[in-house]
C-alpha positions as a LaTeX table, in Angstrom:
\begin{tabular}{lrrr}
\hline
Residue & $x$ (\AA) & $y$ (\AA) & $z$ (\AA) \\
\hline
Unk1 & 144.68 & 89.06 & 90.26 \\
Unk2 & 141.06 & 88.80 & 90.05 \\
Unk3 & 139.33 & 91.45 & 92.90 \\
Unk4 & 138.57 & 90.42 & 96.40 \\
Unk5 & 134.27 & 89.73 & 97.33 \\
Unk6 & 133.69 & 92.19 & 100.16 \\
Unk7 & 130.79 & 94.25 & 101.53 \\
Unk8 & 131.47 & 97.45 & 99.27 \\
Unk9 & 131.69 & 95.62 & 96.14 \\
Unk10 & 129.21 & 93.19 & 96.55 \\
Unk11 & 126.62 & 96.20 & 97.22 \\
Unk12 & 128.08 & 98.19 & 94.12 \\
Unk13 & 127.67 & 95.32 & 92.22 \\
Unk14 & 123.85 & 94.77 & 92.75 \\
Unk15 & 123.88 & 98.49 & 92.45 \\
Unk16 & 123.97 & 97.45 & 89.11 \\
Unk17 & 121.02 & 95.57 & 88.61 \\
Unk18 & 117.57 & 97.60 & 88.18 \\
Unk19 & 114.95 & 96.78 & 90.94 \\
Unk20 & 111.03 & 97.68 & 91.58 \\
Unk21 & 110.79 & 99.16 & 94.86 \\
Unk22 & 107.75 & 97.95 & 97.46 \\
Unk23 & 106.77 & 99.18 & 101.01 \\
Unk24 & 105.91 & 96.08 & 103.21 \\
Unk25 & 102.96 & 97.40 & 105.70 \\
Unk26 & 100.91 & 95.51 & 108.51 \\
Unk27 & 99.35 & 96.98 & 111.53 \\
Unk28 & 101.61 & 97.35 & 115.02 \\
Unk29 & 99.94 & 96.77 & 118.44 \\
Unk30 & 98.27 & 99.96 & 118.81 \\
Unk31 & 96.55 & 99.70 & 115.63 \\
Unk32 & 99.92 & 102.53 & 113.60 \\
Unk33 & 100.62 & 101.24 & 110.35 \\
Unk34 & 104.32 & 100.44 & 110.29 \\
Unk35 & 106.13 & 99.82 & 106.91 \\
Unk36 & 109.48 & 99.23 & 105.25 \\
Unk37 & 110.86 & 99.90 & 101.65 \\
Unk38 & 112.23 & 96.23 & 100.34 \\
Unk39 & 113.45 & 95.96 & 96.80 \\
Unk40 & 114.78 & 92.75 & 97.53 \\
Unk41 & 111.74 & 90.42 & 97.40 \\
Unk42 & 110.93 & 87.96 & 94.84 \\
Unk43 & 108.04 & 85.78 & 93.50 \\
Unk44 & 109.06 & 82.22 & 95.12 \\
Unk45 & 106.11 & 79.79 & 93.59 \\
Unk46 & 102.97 & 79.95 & 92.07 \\
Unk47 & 101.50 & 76.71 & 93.82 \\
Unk48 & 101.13 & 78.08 & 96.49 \\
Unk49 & 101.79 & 81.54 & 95.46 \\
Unk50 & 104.31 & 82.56 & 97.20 \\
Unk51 & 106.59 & 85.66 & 97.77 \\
Unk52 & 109.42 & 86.71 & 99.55 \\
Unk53 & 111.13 & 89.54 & 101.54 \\
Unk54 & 114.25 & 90.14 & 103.17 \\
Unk55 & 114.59 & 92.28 & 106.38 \\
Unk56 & 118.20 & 93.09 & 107.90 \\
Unk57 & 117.92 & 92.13 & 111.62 \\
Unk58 & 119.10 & 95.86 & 112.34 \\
Unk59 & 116.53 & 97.14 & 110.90 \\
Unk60 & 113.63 & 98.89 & 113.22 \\
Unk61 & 111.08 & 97.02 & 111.20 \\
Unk62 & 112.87 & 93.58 & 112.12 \\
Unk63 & 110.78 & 93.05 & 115.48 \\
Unk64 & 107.76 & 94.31 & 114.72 \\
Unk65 & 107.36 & 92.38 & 111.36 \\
Unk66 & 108.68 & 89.37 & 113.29 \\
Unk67 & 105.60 & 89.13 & 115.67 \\
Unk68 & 103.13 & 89.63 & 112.66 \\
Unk69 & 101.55 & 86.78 & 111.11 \\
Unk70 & 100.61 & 88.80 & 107.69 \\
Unk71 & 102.21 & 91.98 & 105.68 \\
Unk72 & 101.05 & 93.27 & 102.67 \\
Unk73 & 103.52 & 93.95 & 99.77 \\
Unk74 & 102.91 & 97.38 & 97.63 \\
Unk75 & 104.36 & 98.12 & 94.29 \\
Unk76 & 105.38 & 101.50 & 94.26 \\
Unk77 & 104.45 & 103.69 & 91.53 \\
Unk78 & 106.60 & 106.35 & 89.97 \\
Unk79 & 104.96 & 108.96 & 91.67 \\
Unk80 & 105.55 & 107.46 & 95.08 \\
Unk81 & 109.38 & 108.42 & 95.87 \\
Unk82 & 108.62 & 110.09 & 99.05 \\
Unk83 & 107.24 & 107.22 & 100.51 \\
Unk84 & 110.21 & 104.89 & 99.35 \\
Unk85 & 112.63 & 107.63 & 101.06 \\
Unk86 & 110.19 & 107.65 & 104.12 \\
Unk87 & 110.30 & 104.07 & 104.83 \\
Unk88 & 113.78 & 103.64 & 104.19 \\
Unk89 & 114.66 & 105.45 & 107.41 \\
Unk90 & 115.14 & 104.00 & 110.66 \\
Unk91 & 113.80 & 106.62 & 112.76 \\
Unk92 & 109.95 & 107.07 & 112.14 \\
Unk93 & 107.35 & 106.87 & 114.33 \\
Unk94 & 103.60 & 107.68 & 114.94 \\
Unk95 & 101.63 & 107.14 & 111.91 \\
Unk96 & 103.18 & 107.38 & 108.93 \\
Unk97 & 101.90 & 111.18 & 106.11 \\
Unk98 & 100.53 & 109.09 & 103.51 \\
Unk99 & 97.40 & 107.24 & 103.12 \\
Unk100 & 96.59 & 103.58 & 103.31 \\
Unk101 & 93.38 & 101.49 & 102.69 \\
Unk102 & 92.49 & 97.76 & 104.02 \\
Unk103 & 92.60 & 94.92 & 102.25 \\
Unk104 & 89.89 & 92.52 & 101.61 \\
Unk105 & 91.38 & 90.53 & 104.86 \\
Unk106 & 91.90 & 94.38 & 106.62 \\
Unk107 & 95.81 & 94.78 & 106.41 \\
Unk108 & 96.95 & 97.99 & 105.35 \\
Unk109 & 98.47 & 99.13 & 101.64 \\
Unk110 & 99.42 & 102.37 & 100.42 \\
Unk111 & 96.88 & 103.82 & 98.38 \\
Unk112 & 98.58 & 104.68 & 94.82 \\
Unk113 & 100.89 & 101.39 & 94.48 \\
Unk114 & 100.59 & 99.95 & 90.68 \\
Unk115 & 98.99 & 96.85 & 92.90 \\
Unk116 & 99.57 & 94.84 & 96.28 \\
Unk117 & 99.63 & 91.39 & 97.14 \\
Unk118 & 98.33 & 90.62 & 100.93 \\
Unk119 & 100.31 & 87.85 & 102.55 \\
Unk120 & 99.91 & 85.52 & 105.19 \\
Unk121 & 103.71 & 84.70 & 106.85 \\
Unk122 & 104.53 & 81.14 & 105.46 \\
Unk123 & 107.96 & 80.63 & 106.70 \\
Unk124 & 110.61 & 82.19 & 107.99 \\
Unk125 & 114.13 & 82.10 & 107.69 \\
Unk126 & 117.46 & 83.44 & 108.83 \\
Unk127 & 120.14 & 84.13 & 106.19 \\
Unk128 & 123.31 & 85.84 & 107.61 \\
Unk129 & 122.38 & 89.76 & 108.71 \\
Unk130 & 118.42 & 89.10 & 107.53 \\
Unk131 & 115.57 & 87.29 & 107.52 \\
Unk132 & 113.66 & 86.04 & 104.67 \\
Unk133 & 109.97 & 86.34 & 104.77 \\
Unk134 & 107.78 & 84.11 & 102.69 \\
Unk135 & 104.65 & 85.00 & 102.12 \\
Unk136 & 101.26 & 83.23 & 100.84 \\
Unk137 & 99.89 & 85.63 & 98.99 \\
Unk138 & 95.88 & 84.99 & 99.87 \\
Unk139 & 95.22 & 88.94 & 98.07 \\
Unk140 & 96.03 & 90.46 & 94.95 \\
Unk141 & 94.80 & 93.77 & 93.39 \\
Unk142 & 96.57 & 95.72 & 89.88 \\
Unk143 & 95.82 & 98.93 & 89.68 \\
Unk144 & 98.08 & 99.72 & 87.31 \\
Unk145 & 100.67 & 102.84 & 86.48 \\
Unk146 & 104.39 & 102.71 & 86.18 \\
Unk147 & 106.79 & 101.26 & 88.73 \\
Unk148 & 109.35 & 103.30 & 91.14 \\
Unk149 & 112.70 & 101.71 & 89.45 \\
Unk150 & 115.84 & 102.13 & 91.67 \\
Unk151 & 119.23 & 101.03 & 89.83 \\
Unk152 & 122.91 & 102.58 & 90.64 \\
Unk153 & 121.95 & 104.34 & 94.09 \\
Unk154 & 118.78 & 106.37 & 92.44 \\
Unk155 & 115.48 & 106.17 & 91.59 \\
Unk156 & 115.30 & 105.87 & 87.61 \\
Unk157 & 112.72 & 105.73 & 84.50 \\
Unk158 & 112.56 & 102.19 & 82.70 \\
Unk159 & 111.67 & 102.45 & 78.71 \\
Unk160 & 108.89 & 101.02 & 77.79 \\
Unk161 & 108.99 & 98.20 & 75.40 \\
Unk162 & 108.14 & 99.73 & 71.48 \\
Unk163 & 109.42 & 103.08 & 72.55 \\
\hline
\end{tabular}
């Protein structure tokens, strides 16, 4: 008998399969940056270039990011764990310890990401427990570096092709 699909082993089972790890940032009301770690986003198109990003609806993030019209998508570097652990949690506020720069369109990324892609909201859409974000990505800087990799519940090297 082949094994029942439920919520444990459908989370141990993408568990399995090695992802980059991004913050999501944009500016709340009162001018904080607010962010959220996302590894699951995806390149969607590349006329228009698009992206996306899922966000659980029980997530703190969820209402904020809803009344934003833009976000701004950083690639984490290897380096950059303690941010990935910081906005994973659920129970920050005030302005988050690390530092961020504007974009050319002045939304916020976190300084020392391999590169960022600024995003204006494109469409929106609910898909059971989330929403998926698409974004039209109007910004794109690579500065380069090697990615935060997160595979099997922990953050993990990847080896370099010719290695």
């Amino acid at each position: 008998m082949s094994p029942v699909a439920d919520k444990d082993l459908f989370r141990k089972t993408w568990g399995c399969f090695p992802t980059g790890v991004t913050v999501v940032t944009f500016y709340e009301d009162d001018g904080i940056v607010h962010g959220l770690t996302a590894n699951s986003v995806s390149s969607v198109s590349l006329d228009p270039l698009l992206v996306l990003v899922c966000v659980d609806h029980t997530a703190r993030s969820f209402p904020i990011m809803s009344k934003r019209d833009r976000f701004v998508m950083s690639i984490l570097a290897r380096d950059q764990e303690a941010a990935s652990s910081f906005f994973a949690r659920s129970d920050t506020e005030g302005s988050p310890p690390f530092e961020f720069q504007d974009t050319g369109s002045g939304n916020p990324y976190l300084k020392g990401a391999v590169a960022y892609m600024d995003c204006q909201v494109y469409a929106k859409h609910v898909a059971g427990d989330h929403t998926i974000f698409i974004g039209k990505v109007d910004e794109i800087e690579i500065f380069g570096g090697e990615p935060l990799v997160f595979c099997q519940g922990k953050y993990t090297d990847i080896v370099p092709p010719g290695s």
